[in-house]
N, C-alpha and C positions, 0 to 999 in steps of 0.2 A: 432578548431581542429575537426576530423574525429570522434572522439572517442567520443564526449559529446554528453552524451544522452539528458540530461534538461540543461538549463540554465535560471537564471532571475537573472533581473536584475531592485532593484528599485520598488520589488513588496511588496504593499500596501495596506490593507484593513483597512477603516474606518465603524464603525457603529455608524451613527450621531457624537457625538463626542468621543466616542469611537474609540481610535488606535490601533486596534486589532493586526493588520501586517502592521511593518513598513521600507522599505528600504530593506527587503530580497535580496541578490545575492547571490546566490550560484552555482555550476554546479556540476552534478553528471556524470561521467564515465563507458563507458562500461562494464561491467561487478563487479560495483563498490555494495558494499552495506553499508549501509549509517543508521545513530542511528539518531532521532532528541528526541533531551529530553528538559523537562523543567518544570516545574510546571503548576498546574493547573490555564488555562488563560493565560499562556506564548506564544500563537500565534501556539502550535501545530496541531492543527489540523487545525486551519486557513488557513493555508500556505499550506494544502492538496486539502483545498477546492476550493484553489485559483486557483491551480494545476490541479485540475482535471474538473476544471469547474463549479459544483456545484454552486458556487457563482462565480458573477463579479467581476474581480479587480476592485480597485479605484483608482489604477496606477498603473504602471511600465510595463515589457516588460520581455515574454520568447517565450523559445528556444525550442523545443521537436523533435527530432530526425533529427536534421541540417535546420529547419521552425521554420519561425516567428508565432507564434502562437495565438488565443483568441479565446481558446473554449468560444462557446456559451449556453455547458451544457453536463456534463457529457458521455450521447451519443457521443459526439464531440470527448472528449479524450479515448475513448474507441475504437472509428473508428479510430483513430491513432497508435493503440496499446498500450494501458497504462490502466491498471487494476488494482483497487483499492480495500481493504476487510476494509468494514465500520464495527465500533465497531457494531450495530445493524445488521450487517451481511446480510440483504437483501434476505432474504429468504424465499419459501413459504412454510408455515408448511402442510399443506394439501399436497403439488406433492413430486416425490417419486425423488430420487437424479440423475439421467437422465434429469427430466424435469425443475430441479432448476438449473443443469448447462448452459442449452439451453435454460433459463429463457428470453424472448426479443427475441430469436436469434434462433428460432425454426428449424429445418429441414423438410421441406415440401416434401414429396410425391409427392402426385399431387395436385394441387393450385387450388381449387375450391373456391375463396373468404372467406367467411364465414363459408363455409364447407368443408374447406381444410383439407385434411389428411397428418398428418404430421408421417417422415420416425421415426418409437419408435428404429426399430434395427438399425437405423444407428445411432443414439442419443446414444443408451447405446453402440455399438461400439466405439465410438467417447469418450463416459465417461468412460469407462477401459482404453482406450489409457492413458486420462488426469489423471486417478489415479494413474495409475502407472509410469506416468511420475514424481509426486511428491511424491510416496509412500506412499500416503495415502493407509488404510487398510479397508474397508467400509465393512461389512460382506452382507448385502442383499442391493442390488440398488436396489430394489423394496420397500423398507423399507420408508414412509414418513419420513422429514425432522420431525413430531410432536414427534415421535418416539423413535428419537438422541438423545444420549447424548450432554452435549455444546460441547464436544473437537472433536464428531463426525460431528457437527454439523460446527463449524471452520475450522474444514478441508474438510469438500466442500465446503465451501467456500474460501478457500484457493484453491484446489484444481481449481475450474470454473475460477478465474484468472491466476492463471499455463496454463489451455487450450486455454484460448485464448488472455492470456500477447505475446504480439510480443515485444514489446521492454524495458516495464517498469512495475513492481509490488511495489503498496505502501499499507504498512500495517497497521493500525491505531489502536492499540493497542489491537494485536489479541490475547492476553493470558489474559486478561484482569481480565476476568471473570471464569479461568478454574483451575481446581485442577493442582498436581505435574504432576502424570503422562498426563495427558492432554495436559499440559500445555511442559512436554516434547517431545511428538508426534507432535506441534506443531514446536518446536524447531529443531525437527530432518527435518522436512517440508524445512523450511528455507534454512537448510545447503543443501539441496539439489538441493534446486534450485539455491542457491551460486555457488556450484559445477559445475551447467550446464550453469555455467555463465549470467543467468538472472538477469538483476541491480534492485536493490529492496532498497526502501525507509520503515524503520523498524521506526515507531511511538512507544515510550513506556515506561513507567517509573520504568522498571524495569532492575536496572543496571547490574545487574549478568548476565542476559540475552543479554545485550548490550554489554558488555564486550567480553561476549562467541563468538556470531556469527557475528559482524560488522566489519569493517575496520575504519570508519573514524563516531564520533559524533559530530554534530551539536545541541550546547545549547542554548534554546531559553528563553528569561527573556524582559517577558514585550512589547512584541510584537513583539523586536529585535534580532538579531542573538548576542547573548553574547561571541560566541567564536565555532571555529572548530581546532577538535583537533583529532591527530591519535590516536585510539585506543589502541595501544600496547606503545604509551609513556605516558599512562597520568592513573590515577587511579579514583577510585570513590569518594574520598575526594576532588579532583579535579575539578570532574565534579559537586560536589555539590556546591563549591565554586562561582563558574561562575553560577549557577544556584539564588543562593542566595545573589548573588553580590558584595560576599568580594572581587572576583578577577575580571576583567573585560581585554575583547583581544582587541585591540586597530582596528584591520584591522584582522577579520576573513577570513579565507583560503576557498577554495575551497572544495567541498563535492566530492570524490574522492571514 
């Protein structure tokens, strides 16, 4: 269908003998956003890595924006459209929040090789555009990244994928590390990109959270998909269930 944005099917990672990710298929929908939970080692973040290139599959077969796909590394799925906010956040604590969004991706001036000058006003035009397209509230963009708070700090990082996610945002457990309010500024982040209909893959073990802002959770236990399930019919005794394997889905659903 028209509408799917990822799909796989049959995706696998082995480390020696380690079954990290095993048989994943799932497909995620336009404008869908999506919970993956599971326990520590349950193949969460595996399955992002697989996705976004980072690492090589050791089988199976996806889909990203109607193409057969096999990123060869991150760069890959980035030139695709698909931006990812790593718990580590990938950021450089020395440059000021203009040149962390245009991190790689610089705006050149005039291209003089090694001694290129690169456009600063059109960078920090382009990064007011991106903040307020996700509401981040940044008080000085002049401000180093060493400077931030974490939840400041998550949200340029959040925000640098907002500017230039064209089709897919996956989040890999961005509240992880941040206090309430923080961790709600983050939160409010999300719904807003929900709102402008960007489909977005939420990594995180924190269910209140998952509950609040996702449509459809996908439980992951031991490598394997243990069950997808809607959000608004299922609860968090539920989802621990399938987590810890009292209950098992026989033939998990689609990520919608």
């Amino acid at each position: 269908m028209s509408d799917i944005v990822l799909k796989t099917e049959g995706l696998t990672k082995h480390y020696g003998g380690v079954h990290a990710l095993v048989g994943a298929d799932f497909e995620l929908r336009a404008g869908g956003l999506v919970a993956i939970v599971g326990d520590n080692g349950a193949g969460k973040s595996t399955v992002v890595r697989q996705i976004t290139g980072v690492e090589t599959r050791t089988s199976g077969r996806m889909w990203f924006d109607g193409h057969d796909v096999n990123f060869k590394g991150p760069l890959d799925s980035r030139e695709a459209g698909m931006e990812c906010v790593f718990q580590n956040l990938a950021l450089a604590d020395d440059l000021d929040v203009p040149s962390n969004l245009f991190l790689g991706r610089e705006i050149i001036k005039f291209n003089l090789g090694p001694f290129s000058i690169l456009d600063r006003k059109a960078m920090r035009r382009a990064t007011e555009e991106g903040l307020k397209k996700t509401g981040v509230r940044i008080p000085r963009l002049d401000n180093t990244i060493r400077n931030m708070s974490g939840g400041q700090r998550q949200c340029v990082a959040i925000a640098r994928s907002a500017t230039f996610a064209s089709k897919l945002i996956i989040m890999d457990e961005p509240t992880a590390a941040l206090g309430v309010q923080e961790t709600a500024q983050v939160e409010t982040i999300i719904r807003t990109l929900k709102e402008q209909g960007i489909p977005l893959i939420l990594i995180s073990h924190h269910l209140r959270q998952v509950f609040d802002l996702v449509d459809r959770i996908v439980v992951f236990r031991r490598g394997h998909i243990a069950a997808t399930l809607n959000a608004h019919e299922t609860d968090g005794n539920d989802i621990v269930s399938y987590i810890t394997g009292v209950k098992s889905q026989n033939a998990a659903g689609a990520l919608m």
